[in-house]
N, C-alpha and C positions, 0 to 999 in steps of 0.2 A: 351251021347246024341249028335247026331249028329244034323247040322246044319238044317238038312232036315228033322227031326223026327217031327211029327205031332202030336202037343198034345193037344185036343180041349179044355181041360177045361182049360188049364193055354190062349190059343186063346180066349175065351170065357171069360176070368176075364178082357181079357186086350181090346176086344172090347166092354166091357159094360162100364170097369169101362171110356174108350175114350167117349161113348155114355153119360157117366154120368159128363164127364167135359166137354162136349160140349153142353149137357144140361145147366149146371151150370154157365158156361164162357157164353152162350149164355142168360140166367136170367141174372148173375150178369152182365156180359161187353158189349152183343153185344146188346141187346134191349138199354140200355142207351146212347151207343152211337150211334146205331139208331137215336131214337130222339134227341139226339144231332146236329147228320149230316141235321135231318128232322127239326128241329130248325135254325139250322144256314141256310139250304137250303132256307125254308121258310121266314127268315129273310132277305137274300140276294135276293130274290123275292118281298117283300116289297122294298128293298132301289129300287131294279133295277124298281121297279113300282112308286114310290117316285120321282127315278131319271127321267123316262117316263112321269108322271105327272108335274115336274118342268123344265121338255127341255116344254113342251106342252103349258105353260104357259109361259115362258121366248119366245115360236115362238109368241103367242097370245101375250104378252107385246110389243115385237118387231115390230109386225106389228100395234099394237096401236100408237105402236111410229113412225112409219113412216106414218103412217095415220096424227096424230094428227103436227107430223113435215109438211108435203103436207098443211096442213089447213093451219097451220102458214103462211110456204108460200104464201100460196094465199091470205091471208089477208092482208102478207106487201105488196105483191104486187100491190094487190088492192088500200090498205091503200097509196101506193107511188103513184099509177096512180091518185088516190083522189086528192094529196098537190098537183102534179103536175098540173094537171086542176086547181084547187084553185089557185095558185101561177098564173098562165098563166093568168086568169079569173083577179087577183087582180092585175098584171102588165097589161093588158090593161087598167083596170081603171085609175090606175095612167098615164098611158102616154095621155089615151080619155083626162081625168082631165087636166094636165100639156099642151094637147095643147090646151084645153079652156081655160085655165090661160096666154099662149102665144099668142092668140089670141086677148083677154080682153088686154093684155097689149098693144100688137102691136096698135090694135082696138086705146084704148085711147091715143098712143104715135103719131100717127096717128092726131089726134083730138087734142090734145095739138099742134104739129105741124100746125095745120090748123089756130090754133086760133093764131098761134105764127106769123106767115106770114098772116093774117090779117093785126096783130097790127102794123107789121109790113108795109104791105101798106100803112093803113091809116095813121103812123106815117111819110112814104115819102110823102104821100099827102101834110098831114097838112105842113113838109118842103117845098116840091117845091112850097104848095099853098104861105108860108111865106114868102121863093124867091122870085116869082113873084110878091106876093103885094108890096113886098120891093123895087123891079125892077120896079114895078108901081107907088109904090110912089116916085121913085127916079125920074122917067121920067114927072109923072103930075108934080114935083114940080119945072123941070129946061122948061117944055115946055108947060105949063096949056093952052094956047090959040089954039095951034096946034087942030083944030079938028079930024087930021087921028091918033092923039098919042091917042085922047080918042077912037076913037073906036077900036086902036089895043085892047088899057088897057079892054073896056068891052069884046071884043071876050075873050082875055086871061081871062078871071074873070068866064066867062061863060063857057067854058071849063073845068075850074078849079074844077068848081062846086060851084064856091062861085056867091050867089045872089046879085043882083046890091040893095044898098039899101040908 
């Protein structure tokens, strides 16, 4: 037999019995791992939809959070511009107050002053009025006839403020 002798029926066993393991191989191996590959394919189609569904959430979280961060912001800021008015608002009181309490004082220190130099006049009065009665009594007592001594002594008296009596 040569290499090239043509014999159909031994061709004929060995393309059926091929047809009959590729039948068989294809029942028993290649449908299971089919769905195997269509299993895992399908699988890896979920995570990668999984994965699409948790970037999609994670942008939406993110931009919550940059949202809900922006609020904050502008609450403290507001909240800062608030105390700051407040603050500004309660330091005027205090200083309006503080120069009405400088004022009341000045005012009464003022008024004490006045009554103090009063007392103080009348206290030189009542002195010089003393001196002079004393200088008038000294004079009526060495010159009592003298009529120009007594009318110095009543002018001085009457000046004085003291009443002739």
């Amino acid at each position: 037999m040569d290499m090239f002798d043509f014999y159909i029926p031994e061709k004929i066993f060995v393309a059926l019995s091929l047809l009959i393991l590729v039948f068989v191989l294809k029942r028993i191996f290649w449908e299971p791992v089919i769905r195997i590959i269509d299993d895992r394919r399908k699988g890896v189609d979920d995570m990668l939809q999984s994965a699409n569904d948790a970037q999609r959430l994670i942008d939406k979280m993110e931009q919550q959070r940059a949202h809900q961060e922006s609020y904050l912001e502008r609450q403290a800021s507001e909240r800062m511009m608030e105390a700051r008015n407040r603050a500004g608002r309660e330091y005027e009181r205090i200083i309006n107050e503080a120069k009405v309490k400088a004022h009341k004082i000045v005012a009464a220190g003022e008024e004490a002053a006045g009554r103090e130099y009063q007392q103080v006049m009348v206290k030189s009065r009542e002195a010089i009025i003393s001196l002079a009665l004393g200088a008038a009594s000294i004079l009526v007592e060495s010159s009592m006839d003298s009529e120009k001594n007594r009318e110095l002594i009543e002018a001085m008296l009457k000046r004085a403020g003291v009443g002739h009596g």
